[in-house]
C-alpha positions in Angstrom: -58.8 -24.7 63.4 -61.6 -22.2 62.4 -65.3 -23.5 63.0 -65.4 -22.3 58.8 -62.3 -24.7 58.0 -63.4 -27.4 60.0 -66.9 -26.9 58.7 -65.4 -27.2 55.2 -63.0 -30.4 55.9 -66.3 -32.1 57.6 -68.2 -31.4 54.5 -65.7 -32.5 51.7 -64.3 -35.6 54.2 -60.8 -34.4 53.8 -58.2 -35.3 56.9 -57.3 -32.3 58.4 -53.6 -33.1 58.7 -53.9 -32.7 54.9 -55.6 -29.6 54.9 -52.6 -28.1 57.8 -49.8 -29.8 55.2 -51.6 -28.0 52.1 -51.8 -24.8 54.2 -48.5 -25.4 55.2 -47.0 -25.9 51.6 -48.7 -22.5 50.9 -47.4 -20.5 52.8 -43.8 -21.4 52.9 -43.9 -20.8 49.2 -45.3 -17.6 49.4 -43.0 -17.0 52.5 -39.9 -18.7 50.6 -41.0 -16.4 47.0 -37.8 -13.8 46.6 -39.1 -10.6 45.5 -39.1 -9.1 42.0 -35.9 -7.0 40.7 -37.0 -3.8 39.7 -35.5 -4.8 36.1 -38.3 -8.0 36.6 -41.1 -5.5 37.4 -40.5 -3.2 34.2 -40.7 -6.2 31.8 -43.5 -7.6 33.7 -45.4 -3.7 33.8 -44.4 -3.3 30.2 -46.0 -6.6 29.2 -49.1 -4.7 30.8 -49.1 -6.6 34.0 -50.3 -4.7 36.7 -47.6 -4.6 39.5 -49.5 -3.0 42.1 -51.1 -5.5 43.2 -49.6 -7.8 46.4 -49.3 -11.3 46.5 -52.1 -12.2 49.0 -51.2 -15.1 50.9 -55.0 -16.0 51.8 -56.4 -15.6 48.3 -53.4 -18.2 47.3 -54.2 -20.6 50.1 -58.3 -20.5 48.7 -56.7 -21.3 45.5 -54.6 -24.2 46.8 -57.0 -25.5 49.0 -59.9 -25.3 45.8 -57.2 -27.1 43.6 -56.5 -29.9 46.0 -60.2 -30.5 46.8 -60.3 -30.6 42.7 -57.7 -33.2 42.3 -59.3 -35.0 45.2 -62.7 -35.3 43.0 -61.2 -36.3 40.2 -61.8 -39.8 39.2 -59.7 -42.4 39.0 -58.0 -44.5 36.0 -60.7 -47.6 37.3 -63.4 -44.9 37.5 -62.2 -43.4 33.8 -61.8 -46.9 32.4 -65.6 -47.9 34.1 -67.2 -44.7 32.2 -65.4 -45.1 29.2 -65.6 -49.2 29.0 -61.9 -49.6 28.4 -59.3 -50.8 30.9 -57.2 -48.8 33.4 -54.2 -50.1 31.4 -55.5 -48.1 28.1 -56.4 -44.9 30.4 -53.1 -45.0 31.2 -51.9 -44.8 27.6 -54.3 -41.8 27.1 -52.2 -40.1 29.9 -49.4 -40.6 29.0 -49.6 -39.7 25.6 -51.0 -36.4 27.1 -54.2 -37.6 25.7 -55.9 -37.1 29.5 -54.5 -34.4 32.3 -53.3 -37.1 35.0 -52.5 -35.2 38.9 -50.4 -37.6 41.1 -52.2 -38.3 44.2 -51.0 -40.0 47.0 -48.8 -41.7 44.4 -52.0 -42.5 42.1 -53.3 -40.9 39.0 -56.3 -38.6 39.6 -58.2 -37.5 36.4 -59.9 -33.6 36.3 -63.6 -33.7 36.3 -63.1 -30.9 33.4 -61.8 -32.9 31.0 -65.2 -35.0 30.8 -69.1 -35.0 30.0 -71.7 -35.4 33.2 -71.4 -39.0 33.1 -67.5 -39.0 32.8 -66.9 -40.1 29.0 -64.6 -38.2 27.1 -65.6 -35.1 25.9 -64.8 -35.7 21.8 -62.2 -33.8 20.1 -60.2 -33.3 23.2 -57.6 -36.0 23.5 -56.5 -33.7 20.0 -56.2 -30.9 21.7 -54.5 -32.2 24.6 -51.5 -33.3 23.0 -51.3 -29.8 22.2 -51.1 -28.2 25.5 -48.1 -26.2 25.9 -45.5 -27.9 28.0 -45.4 -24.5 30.4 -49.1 -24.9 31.8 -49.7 -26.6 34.4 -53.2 -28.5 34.9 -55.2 -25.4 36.1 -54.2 -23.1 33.3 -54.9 -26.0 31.0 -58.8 -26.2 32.6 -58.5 -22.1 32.8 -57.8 -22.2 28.7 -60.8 -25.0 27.9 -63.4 -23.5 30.2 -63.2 -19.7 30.0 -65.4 -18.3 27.0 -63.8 -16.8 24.0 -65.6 -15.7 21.2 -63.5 -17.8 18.8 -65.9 -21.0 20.3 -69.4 -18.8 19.5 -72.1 -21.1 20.4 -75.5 -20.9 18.1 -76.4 -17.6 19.7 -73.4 -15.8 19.0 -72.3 -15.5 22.8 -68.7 -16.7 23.4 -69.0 -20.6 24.8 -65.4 -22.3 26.0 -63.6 -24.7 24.3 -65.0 -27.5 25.8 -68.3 -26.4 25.0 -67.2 -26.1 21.4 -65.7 -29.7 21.5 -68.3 -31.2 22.3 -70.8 -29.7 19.8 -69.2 -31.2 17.6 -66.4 -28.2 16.7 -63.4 -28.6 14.9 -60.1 -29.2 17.4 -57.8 -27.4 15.2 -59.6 -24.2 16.1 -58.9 -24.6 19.6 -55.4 -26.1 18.8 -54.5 -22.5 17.4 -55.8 -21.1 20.1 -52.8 -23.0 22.6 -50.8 -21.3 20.5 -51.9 -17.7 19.8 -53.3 -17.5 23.5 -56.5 -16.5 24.6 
């Protein structure tokens, strides 16, 4: 292991047998990832995707590695329940109602830091939205959606602000519910 990998499983306390298997995982998809037809490519260019660029298996193994360590800081239904004062049993509800973004983690439900305030409450507004999330994106285009700005969430200056910022103003859901579903 690289004195820069082992520096970074030191820092966040994660087991580097995890780290090898998330490595691992990785790159046998990127390895196991059949290559576009050249019918696939024309749709995909048309659409106005850029096809030049290469899958770059170090870039995706950042990305994987940043998710994991995500997931792994995510609290838990106790810690959800604790900053919310409900009980587990009823943060449980809110996921699965699709109320809350639940990851499965070592068989237990880790919540997204992104879906909550500083002091981990509920950001207002957003268990509205969430039932809305299309069933196609996963958890980390769901967080890409609510905290990338768009100028359809303006904040008081007139700058774009993300959805989250906009819920928690105080800003109507049903603008960002549209949004799911005219994109962004």
């Amino acid at each position: 292991m690289s004195s820069a990998l082992a520096g970074l499983v030191a820092e966040y306390h994660i087991d580097g047998d995890v780290v090898a298997a998330q490595v691992r995982c990785v790159l046998d998809a990127v390895a196991a990832t059949p290559p576009l037809t050249e019918a696939e490519r024309a749709v995909l260019a048309a659409g106005g995707l850029d096809m030049s660029a290469a899958v770059d298996p170090e870039r995706e193994l950042v990305r994987a590695l940043a998710d994991a360590a995500e997931i792994r800081r995510g609290y838990t239904a106790a810690e959800v329940a604790a900053n919310n004062g409900v009980r587990p049993g009823r943060v449980r509800a809110w996921a699965a109602a699709g109320d809350l973004i639940a990851v499965k983690l070592d068989g237990r439900n880790r919540f997204p830091r992104f879906q909550f305030d500083g002091h981990g409450r509920r950001i207002p507004g957003l268990a509205a939205v969430s039932r809305h999330k299309p069933r196609r994106w996963s958890w980390q285009v769901w967080r890409n959606f609510l905290t990338q700005a768009h100028p359809a969430y303006a904040r008081p200056d007139g700058q774009p602000g993300t959805a989250l910022e906009w819920l928690a103003a105080g800003g109507d859901p049903q603008t960002v519910i549209t949004m799911t579903r005219v994109g962004w």
